[in-house]
MIPA-850085 format. One record per atom (N, C-alpha, C, O): x, y, z; residue number from 1; atom name. Coordinates in nm, 2 decimals. Layout:
N
x X, y Y, z Z, num NUM, atome CA .
...
END
This chain:
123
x -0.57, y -1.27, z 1.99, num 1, atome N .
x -0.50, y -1.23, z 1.87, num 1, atome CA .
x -0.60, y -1.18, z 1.76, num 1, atome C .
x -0.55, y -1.16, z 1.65, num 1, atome O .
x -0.71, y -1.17, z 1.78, num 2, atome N .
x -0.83, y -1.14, z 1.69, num 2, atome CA .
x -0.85, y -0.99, z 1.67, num 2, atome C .
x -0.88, y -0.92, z 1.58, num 2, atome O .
x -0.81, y -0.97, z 1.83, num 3, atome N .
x -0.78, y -0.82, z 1.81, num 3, atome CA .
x -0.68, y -0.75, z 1.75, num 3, atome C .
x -0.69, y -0.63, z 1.73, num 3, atome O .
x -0.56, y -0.83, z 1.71, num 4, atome N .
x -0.47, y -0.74, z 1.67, num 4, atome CA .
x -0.52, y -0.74, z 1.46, num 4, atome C .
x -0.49, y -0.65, z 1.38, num 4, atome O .
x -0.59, y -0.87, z 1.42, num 5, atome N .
x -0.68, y -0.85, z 1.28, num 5, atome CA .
x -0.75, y -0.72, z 1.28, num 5, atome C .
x -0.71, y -0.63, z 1.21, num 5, atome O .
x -0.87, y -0.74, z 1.36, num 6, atome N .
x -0.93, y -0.61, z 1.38, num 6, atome CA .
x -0.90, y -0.48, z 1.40, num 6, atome C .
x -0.97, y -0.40, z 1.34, num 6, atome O .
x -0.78, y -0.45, z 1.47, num 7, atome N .
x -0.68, y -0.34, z 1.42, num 7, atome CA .
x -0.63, y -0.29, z 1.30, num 7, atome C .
x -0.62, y -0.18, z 1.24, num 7, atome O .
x -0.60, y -0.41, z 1.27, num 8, atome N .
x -0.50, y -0.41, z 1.10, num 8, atome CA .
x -0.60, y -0.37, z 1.00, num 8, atome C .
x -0.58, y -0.29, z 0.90, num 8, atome O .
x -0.73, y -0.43, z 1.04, num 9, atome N .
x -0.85, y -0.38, z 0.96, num 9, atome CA .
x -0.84, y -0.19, z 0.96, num 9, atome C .
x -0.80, y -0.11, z 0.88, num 9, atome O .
x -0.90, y -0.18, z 1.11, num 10, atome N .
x -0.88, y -0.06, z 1.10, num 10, atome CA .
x -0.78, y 0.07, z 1.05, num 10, atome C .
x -0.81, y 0.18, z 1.00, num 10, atome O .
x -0.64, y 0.03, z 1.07, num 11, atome N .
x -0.49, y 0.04, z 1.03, num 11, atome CA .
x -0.53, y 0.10, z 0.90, num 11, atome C .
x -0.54, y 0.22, z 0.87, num 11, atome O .
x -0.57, y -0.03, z 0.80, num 12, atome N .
x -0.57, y -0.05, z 0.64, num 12, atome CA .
x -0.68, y 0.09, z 0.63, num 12, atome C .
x -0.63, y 0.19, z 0.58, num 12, atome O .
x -0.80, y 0.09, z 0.67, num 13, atome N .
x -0.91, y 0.17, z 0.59, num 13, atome CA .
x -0.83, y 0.29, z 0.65, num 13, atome C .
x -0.78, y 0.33, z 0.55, num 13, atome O .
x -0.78, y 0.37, z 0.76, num 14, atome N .
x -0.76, y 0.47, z 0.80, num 14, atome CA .
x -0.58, y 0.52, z 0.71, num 14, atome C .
x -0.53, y 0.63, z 0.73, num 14, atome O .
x -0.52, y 0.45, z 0.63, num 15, atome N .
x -0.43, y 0.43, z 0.54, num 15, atome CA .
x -0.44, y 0.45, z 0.43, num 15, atome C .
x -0.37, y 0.52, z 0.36, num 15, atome O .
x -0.56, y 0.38, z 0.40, num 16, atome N .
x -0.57, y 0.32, z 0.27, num 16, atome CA .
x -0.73, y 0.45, z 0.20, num 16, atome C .
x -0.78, y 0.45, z 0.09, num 16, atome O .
x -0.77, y 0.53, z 0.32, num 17, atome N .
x -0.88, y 0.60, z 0.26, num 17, atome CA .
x -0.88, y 0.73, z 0.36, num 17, atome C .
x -0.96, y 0.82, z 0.32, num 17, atome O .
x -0.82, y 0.76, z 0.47, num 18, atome N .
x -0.84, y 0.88, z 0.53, num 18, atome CA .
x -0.69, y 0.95, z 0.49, num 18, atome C .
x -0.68, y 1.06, z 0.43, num 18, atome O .
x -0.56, y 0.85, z 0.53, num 19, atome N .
x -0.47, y 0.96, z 0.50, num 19, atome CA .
x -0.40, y 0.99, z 0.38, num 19, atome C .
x -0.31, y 1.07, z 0.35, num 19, atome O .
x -0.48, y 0.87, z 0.28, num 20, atome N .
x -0.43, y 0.90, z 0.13, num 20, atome CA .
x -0.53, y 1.02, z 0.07, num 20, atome C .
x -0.65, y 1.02, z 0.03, num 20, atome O .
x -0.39, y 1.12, z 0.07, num 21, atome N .
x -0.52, y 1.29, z 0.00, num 21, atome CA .
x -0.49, y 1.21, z -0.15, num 21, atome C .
x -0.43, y 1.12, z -0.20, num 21, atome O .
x -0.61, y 1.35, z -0.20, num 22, atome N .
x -0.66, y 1.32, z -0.34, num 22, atome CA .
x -0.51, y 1.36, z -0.43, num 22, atome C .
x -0.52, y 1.34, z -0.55, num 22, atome O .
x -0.39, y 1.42, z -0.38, num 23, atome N .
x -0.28, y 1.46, z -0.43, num 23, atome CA .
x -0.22, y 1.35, z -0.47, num 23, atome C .
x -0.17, y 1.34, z -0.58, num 23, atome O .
x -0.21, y 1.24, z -0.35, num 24, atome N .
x -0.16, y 1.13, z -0.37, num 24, atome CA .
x -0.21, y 1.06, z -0.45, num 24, atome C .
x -0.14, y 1.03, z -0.55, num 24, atome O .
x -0.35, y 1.01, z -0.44, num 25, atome N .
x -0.41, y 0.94, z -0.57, num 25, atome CA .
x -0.38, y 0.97, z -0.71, num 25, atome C .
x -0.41, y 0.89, z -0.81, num 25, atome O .
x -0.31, y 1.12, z -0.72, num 26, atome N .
x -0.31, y 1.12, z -0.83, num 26, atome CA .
x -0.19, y 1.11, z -0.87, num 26, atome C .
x -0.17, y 1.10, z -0.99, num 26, atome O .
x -0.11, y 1.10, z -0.79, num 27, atome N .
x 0.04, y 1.13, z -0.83, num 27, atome CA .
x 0.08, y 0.92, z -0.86, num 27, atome C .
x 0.18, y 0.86, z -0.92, num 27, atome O .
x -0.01, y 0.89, z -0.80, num 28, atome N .
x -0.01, y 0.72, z -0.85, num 28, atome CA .
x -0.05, y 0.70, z -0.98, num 28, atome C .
x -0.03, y 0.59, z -1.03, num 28, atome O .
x -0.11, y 0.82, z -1.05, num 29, atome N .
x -0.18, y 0.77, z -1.19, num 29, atome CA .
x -0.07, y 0.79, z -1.28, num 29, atome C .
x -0.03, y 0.90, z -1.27, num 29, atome O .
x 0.00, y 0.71, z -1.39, num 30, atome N .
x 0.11, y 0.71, z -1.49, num 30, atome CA .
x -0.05, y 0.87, z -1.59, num 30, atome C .
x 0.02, y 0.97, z -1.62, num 30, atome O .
x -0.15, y 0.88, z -1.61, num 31, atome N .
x -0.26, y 0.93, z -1.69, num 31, atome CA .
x -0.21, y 1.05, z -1.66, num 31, atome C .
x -0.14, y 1.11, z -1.75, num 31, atome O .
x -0.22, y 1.13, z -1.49, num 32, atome N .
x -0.23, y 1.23, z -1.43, num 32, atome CA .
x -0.09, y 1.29, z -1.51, num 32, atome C .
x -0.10, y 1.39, z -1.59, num 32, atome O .
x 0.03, y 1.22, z -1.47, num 33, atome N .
x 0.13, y 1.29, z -1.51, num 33, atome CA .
x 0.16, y 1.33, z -1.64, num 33, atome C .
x 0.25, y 1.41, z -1.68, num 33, atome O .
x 0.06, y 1.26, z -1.71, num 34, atome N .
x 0.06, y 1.29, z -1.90, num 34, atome CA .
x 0.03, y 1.38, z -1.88, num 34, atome C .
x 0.11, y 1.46, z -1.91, num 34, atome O .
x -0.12, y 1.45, z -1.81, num 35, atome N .
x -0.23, y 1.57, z -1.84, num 35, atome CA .
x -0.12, y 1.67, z -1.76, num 35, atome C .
x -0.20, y 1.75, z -1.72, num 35, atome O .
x 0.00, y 1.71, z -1.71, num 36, atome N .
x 0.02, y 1.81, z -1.68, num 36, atome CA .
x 0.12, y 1.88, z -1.75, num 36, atome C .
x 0.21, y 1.82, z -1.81, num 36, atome O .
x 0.13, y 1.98, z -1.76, num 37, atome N .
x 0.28, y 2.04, z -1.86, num 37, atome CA .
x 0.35, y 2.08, z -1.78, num 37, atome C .
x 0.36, y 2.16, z -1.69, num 37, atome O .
x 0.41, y 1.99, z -1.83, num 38, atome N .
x 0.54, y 1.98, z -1.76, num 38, atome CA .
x 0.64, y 2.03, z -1.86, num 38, atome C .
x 0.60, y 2.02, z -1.98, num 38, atome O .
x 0.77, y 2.10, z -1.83, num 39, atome N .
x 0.87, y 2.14, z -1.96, num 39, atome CA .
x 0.94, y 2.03, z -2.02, num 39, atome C .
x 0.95, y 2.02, z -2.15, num 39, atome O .
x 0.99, y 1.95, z -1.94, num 40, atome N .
x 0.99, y 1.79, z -1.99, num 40, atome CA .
x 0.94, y 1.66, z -1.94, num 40, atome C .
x 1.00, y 1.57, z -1.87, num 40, atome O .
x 0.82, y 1.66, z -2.00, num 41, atome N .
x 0.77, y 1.55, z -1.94, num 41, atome CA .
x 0.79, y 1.41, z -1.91, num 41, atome C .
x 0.72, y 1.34, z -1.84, num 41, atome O .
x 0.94, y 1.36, z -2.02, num 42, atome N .
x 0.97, y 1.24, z -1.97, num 42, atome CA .
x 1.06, y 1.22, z -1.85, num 42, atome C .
x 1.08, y 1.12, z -1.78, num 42, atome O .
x 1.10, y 1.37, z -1.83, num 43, atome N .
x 1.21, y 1.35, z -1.68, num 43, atome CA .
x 1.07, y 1.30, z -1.60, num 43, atome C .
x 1.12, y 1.22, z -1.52, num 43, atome O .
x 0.99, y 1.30, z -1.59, num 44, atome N .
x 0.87, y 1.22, z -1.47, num 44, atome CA .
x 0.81, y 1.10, z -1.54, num 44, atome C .
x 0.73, y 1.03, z -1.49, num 44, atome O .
x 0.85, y 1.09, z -1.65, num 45, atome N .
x 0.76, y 0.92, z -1.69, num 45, atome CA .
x 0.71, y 0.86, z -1.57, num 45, atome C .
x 0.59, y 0.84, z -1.53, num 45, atome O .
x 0.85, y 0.83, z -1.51, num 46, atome N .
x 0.83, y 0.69, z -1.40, num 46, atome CA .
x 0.81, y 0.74, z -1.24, num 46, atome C .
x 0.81, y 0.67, z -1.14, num 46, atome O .
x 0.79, y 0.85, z -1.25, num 47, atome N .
x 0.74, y 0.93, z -1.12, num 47, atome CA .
x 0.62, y 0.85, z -1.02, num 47, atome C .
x 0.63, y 0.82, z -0.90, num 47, atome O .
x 0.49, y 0.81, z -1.11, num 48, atome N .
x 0.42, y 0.75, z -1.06, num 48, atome CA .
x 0.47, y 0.63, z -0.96, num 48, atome C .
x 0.44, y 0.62, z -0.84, num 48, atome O .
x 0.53, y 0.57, z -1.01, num 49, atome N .
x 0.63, y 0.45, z -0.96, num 49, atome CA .
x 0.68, y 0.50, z -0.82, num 49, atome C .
x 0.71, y 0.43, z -0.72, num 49, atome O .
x 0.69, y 0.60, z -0.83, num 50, atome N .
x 0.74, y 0.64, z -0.70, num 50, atome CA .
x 0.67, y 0.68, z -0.55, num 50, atome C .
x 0.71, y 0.66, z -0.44, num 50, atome O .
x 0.51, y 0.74, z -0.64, num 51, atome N .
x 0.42, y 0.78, z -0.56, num 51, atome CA .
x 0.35, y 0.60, z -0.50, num 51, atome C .
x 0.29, y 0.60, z -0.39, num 51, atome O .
x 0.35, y 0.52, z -0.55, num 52, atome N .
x 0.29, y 0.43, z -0.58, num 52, atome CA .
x 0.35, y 0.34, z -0.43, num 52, atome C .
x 0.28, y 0.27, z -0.36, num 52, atome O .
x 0.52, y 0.37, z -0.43, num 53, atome N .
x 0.61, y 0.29, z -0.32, num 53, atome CA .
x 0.59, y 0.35, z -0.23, num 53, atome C .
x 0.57, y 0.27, z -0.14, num 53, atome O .
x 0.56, y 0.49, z -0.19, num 54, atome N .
x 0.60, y 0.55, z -0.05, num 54, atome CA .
x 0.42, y 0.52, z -0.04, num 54, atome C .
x 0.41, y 0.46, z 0.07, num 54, atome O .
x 0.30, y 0.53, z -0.09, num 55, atome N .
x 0.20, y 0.49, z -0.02, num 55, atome CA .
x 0.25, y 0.31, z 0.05, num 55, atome C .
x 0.30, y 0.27, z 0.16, num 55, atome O .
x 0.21, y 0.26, z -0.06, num 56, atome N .
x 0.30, y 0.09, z -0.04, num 56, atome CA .
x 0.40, y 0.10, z 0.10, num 56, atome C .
x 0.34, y 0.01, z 0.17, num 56, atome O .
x 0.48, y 0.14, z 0.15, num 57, atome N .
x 0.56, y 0.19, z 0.25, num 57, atome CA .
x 0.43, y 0.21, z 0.36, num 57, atome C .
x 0.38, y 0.12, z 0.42, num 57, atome O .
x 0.40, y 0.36, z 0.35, num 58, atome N .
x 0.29, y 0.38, z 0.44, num 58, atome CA .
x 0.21, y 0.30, z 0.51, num 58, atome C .
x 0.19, y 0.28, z 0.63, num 58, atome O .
x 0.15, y 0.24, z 0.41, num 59, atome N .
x 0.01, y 0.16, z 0.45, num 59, atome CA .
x 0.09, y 0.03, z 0.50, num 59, atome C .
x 0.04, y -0.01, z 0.60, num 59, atome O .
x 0.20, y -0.04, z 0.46, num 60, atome N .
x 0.25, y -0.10, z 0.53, num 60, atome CA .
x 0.28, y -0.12, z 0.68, num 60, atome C .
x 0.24, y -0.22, z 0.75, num 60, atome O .
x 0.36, y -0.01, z 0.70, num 61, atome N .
x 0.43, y 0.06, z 0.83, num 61, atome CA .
x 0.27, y 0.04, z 0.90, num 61, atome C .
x 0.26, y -0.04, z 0.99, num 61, atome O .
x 0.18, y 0.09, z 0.87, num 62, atome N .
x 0.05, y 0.10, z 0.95, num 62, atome CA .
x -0.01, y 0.01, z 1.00, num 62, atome C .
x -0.06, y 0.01, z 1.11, num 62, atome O .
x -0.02, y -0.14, z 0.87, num 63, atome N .
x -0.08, y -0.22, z 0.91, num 63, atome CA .
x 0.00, y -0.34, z 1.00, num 63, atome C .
x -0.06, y -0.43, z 1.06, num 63, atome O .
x 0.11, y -0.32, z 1.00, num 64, atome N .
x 0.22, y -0.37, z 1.09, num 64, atome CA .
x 0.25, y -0.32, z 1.23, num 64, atome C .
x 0.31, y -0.37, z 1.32, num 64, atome O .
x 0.17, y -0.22, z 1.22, num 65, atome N .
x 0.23, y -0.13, z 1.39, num 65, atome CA .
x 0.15, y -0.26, z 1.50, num 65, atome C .
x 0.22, y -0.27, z 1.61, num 65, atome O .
x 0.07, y -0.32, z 1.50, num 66, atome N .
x 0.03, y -0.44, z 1.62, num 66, atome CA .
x 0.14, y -0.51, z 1.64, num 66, atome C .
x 0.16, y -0.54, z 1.76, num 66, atome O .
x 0.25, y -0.56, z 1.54, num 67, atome N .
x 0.34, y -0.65, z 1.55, num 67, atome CA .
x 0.50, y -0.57, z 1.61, num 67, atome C .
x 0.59, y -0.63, z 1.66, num 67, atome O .
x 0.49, y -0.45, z 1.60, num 68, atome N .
x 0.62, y -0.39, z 1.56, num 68, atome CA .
x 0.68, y -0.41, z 1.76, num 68, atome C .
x 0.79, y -0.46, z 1.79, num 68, atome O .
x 0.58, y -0.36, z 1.89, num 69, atome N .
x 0.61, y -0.35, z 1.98, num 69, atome CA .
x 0.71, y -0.54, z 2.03, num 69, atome C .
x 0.82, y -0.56, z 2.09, num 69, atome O .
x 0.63, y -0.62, z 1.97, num 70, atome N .
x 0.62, y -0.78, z 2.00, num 70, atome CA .
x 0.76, y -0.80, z 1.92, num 70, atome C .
x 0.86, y -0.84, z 1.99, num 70, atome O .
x 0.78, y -0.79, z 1.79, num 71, atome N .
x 0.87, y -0.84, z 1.70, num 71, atome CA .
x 0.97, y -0.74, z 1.63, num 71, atome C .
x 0.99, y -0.74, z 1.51, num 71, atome O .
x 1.04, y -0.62, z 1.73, num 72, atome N .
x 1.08, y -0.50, z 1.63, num 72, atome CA .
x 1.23, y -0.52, z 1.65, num 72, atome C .
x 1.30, y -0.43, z 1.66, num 72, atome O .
x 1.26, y -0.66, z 1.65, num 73, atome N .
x 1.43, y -0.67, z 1.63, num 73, atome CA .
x 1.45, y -0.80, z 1.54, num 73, atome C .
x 1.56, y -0.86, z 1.55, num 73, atome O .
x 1.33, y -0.85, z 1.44, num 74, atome N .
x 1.30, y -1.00, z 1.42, num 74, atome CA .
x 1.32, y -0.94, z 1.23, num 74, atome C .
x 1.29, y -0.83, z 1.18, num 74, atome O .
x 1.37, y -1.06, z 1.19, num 75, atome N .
x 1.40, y -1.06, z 1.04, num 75, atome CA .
x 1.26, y -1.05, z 0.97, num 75, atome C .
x 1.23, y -0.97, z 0.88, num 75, atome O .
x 1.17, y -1.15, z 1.02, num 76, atome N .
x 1.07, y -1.19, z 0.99, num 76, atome CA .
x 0.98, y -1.04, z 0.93, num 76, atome C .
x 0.94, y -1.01, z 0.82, num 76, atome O .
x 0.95, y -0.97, z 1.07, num 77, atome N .
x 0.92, y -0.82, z 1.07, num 77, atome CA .
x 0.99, y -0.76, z 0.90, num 77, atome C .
x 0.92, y -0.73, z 0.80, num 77, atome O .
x 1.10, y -0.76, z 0.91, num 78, atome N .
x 1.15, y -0.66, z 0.84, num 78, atome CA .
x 1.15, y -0.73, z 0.66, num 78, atome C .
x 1.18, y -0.67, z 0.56, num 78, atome O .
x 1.11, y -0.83, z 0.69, num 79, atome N .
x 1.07, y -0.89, z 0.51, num 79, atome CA .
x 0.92, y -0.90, z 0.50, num 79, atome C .
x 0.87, y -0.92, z 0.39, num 79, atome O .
x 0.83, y -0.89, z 0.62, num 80, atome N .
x 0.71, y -0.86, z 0.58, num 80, atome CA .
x 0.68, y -0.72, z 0.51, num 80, atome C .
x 0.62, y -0.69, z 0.40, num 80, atome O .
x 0.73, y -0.65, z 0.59, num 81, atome N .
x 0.71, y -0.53, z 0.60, num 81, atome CA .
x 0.73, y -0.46, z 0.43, num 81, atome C .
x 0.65, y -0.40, z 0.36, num 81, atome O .
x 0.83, y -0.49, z 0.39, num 82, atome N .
x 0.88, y -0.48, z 0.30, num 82, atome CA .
x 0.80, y -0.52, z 0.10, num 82, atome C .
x 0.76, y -0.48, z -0.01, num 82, atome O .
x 0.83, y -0.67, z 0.19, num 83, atome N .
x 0.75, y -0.71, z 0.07, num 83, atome CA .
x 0.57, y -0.69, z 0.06, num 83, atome C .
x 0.50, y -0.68, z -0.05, num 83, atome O .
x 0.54, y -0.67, z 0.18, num 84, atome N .
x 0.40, y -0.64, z 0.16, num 84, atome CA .
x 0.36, y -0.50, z 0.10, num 84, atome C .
x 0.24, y -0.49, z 0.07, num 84, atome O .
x 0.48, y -0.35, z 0.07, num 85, atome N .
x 0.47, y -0.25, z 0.07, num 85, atome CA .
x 0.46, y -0.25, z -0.06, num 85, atome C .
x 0.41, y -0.16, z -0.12, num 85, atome O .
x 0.54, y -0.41, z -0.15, num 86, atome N .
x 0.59, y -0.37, z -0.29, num 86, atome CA .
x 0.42, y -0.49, z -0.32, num 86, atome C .
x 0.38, y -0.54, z -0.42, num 86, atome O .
x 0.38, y -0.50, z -0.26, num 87, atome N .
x 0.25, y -0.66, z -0.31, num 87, atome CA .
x 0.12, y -0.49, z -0.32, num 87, atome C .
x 0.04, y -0.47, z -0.42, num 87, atome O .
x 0.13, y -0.42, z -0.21, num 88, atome N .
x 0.00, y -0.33, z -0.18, num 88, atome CA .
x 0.08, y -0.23, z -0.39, num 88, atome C .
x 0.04, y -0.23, z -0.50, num 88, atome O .
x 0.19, y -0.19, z -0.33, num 89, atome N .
x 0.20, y -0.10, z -0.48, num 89, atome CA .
x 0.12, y -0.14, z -0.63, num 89, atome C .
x 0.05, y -0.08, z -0.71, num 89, atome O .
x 0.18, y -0.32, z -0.63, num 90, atome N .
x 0.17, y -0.39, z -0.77, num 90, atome CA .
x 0.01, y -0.39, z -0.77, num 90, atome C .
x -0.06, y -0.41, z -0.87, num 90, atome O .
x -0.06, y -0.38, z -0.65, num 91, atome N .
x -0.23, y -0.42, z -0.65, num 91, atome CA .
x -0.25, y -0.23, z -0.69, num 91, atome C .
x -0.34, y -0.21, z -0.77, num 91, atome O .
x -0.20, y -0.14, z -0.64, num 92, atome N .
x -0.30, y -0.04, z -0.65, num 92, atome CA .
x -0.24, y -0.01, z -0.78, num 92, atome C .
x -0.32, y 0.06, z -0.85, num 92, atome O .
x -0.13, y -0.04, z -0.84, num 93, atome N .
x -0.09, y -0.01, z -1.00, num 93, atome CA .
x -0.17, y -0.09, z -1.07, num 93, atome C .
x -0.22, y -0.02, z -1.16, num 93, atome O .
x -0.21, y -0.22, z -1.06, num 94, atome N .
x -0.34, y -0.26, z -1.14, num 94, atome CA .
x -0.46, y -0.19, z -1.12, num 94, atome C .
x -0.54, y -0.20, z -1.22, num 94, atome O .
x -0.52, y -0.11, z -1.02, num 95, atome N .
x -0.62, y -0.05, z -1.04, num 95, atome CA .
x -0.61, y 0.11, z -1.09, num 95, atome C .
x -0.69, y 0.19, z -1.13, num 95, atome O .
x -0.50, y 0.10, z -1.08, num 96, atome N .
x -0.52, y 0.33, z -1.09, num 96, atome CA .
x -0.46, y 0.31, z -1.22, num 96, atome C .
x -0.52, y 0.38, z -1.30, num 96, atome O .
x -0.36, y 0.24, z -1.29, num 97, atome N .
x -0.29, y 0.27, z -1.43, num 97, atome CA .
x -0.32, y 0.18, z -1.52, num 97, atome C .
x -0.33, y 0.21, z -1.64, num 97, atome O .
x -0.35, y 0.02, z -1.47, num 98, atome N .
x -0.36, y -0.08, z -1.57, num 98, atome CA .
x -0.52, y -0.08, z -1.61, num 98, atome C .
x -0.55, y -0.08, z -1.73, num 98, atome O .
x -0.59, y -0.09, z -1.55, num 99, atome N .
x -0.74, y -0.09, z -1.52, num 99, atome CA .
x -0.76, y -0.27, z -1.52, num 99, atome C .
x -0.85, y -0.31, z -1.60, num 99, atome O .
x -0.70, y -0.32, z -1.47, num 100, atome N .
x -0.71, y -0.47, z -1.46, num 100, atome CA .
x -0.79, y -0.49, z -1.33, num 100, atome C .
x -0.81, y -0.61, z -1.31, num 100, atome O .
x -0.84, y -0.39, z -1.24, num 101, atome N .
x -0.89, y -0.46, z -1.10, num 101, atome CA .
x -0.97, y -0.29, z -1.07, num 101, atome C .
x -0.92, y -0.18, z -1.09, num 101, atome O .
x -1.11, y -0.34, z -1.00, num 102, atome N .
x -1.19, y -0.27, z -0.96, num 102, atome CA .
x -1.15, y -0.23, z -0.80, num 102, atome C .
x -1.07, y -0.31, z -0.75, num 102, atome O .
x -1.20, y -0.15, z -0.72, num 103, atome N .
x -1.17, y -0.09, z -0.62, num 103, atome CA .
x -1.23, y -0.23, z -0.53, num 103, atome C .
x -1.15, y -0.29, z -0.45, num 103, atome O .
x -1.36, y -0.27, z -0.55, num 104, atome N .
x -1.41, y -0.39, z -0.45, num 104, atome CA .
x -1.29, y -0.52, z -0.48, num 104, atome C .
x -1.29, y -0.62, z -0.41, num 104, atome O .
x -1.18, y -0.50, z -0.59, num 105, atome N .
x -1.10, y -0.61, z -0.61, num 105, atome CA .
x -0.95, y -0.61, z -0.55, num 105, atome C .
x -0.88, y -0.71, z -0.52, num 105, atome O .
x -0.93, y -0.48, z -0.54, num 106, atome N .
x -0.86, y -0.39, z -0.46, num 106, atome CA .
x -0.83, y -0.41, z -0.38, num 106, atome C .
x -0.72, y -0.45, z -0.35, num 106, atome O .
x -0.95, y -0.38, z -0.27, num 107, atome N .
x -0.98, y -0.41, z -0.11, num 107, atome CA .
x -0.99, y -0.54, z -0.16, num 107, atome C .
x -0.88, y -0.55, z -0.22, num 107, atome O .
x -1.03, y -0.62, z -0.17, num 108, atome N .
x -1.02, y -0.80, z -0.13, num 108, atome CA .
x -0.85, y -0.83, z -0.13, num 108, atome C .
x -0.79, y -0.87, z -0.03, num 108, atome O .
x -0.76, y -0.79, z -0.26, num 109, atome N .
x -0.67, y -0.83, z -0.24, num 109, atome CA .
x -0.60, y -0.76, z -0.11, num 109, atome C .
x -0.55, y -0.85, z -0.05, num 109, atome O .
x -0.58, y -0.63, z -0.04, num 110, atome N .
x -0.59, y -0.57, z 0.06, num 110, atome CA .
x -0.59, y -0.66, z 0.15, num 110, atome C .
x -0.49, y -0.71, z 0.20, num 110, atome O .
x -0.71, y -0.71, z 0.18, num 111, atome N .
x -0.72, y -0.78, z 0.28, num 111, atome CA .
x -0.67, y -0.92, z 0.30, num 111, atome C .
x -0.65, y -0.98, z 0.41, num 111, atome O .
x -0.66, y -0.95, z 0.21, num 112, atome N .
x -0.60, y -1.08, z 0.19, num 112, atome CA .
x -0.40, y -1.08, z 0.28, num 112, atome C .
x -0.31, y -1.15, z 0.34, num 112, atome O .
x -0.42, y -0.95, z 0.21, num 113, atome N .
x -0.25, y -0.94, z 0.26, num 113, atome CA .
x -0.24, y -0.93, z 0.42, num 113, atome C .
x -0.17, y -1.00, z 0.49, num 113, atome O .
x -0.34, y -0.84, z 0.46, num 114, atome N .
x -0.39, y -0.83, z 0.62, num 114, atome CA .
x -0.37, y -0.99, z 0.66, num 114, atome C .
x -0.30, y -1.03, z 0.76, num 114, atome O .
x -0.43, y -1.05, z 0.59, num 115, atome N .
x -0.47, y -1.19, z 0.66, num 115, atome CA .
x -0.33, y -1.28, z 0.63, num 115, atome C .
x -0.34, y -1.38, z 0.70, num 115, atome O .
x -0.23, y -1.28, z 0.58, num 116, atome N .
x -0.13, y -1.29, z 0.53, num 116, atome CA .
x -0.06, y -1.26, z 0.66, num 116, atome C .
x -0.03, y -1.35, z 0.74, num 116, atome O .
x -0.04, y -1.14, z 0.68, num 117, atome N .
x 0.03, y -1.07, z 0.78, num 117, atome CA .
x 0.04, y -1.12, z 0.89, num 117, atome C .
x 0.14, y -1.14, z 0.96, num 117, atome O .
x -0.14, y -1.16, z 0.93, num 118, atome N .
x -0.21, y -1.13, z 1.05, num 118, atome CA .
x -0.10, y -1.31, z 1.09, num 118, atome C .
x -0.01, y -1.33, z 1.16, num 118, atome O .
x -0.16, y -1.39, z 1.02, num 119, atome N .
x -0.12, y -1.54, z 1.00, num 119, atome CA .
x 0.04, y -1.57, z 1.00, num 119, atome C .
x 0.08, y -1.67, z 1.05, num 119, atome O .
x 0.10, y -1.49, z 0.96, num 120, atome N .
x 0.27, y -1.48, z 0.99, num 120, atome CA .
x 0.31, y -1.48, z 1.17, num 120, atome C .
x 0.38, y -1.55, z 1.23, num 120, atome O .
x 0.22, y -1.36, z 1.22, num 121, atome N .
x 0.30, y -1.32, z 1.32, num 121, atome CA .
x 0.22, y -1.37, z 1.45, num 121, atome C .
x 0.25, y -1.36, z 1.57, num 121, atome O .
x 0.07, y -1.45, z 1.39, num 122, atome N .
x -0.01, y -1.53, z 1.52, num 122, atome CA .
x 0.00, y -1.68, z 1.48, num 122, atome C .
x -0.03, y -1.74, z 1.58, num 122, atome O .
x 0.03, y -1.75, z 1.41, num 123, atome N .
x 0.06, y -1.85, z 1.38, num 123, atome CA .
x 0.19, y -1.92, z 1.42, num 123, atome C .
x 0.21, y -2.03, z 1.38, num 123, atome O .
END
């Protein structure tokens, strides 16, 4: 089962830094959407919010694919999945909008959720 951690590792960095473009990073920033002219810029206030869920989503779905063949008709599955999508959003909203957490703080909580995960579904 150590291998399916080691996966999730890999899962997370190839999620969390190859397939997130620089479009997306930015579309996470509440800043980015101020600096653009827009004709009305409050119709996007909470846009970021949006960018922020479907990564959260993504990186989820990814770091879950070890469990999905073993557990893909189980409740269990489908509240990790979920809630870990909205735990990864609230961590990368404190680093890209709040400035409450550094990137090395980022990845720790990251991982932590990995280990979270990992511990749900080998335990």
């Amino acid at each position: 089962m150590a291998s399916y951690l080691i996966l999730m590792i890999l899962l997370h960095i190839i999620d969390d830094f190859v397939l997130q473009t620089k479009s997306l990073a930015n579309l996470k920033q509440k800043k980015w959407w101020k600096k653009q002219k827009l004709e009305n810029p409050t119709q996007y206030k909470d846009d970021y919010l949006c960018a922020l869920f479907i990564h959260g989503l993504s990186w989820s779905a990814m770091v879950h694919i070890p469990f999905l063949f073993v557990y893909y008709n189980d409740l269990t599955l489908i509240l990790s999945f979920i809630s870990q999508a909205i735990i990864h959003a609230i961590i990368d909203n404190k680093k890209a909008n709040k400035g409450e957490i550094n990137l090395i703080e980022d990845q720790a909580m990251h991982l932590v959720q990995l280990m979270v995960i990992w511990l749900t579904f080998t335990m």
